[in-house]
Structures are given as structure tokens and as C-alpha cells.
C-alpha positions as CSV (number, residue, x, y, z in Angstrom):
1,X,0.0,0.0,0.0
2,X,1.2,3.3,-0.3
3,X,0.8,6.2,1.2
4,X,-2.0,8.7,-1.0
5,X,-4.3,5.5,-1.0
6,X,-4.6,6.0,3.0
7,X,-8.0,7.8,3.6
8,X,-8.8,10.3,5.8
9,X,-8.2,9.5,9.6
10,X,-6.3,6.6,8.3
11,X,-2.8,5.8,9.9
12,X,-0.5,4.0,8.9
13,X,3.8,2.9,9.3
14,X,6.4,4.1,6.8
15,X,7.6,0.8,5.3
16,X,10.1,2.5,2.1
17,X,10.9,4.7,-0.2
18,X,13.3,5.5,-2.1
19,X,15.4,8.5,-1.4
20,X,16.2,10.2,-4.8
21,X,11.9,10.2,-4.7
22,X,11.2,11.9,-2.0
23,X,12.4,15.9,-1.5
24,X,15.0,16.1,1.0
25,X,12.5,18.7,3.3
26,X,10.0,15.8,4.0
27,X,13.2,13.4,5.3
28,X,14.4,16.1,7.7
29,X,10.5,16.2,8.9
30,X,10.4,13.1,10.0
31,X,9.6,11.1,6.9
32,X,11.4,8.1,7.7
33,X,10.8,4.3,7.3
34,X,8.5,3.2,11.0
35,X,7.2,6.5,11.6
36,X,3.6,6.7,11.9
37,X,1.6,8.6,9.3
38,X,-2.0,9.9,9.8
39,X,-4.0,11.7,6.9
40,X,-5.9,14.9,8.0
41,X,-7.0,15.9,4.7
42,X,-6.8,16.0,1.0
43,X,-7.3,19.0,-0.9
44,X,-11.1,20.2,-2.8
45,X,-8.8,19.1,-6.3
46,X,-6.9,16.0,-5.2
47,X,-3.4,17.8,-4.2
48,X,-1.7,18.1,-1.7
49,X,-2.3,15.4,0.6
50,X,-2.3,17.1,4.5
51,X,-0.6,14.6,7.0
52,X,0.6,14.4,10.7
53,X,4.3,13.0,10.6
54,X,5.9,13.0,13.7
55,X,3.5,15.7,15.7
56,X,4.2,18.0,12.1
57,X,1.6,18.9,10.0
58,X,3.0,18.0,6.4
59,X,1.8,18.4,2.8
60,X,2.8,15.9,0.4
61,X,2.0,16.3,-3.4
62,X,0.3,13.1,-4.8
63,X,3.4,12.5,-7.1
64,X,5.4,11.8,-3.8
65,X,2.8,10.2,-1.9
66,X,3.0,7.5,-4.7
67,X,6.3,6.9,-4.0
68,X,5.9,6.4,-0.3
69,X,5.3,2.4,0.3
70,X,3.5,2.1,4.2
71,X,2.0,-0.3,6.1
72,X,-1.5,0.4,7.1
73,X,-2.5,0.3,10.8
């Protein structure tokens, strides 16, 4: 599963990614593999994606959240 096909109030466990995928301002917020991910909100047209990663409120474009590989709880 990954991580724009959680829905909202979902949570789930970062499982992988790969690196070169995902911008270097989401890894230093916390977006790291068995942090827990919950999905606030997604946007009236589809994008962003709102999240809560690591007691941070995050957006992530759908692009990236494609790329994010989780494990949902």
C-alpha cells in the first residue's frame, strides 16, 4: 500500500521509499521508514495530501505520496 491510497483519519507505518523520490525537506520532517503517518485531509482538487508525521503537519503532493510504500494500521 502506499501512502495517497490511506483515507482520511487513516494511519499508517512508513515501510520504504526510495530517497532520490522523495524531497529532502519531507526526510528532515520526519519522513522516515516506522514513523507513523495519519492523513488529515486532502485537498477540494486531489493535491496536496495534509498529514501528521511526527507531531508536524505535512503536505505531500500526490506524485510523492506515490512513491511512499507504508503499512497500514
Amino acid at each position: 500500500m502506499f501512502l495517497h491510497q490511506l483515507k482520511k483519519g487513516e494511519k499508517g507505518v512508513i515501510k520504504h521509499f526510495d530517497i532520490q523520490s522523495v524531497p529532502l525537506k519531507l526526510v528532515e520532517l520526519g519522513c522516515l521508514p516506522e514513523n507513523e503517518v495519519e492523513l488529515l485531509q486532502i485537498a477540494p482538487l486531489g493535491c496536496p495530501y495534509y498529514f501528521i508525521i511526527n507531531d508536524t503537519r505535512v503536505a505531500i503532493r500526490k506524485e510523492t505520496a506515490k512513491q511512499i510504500e507504508i503499512e497500514k494500521l
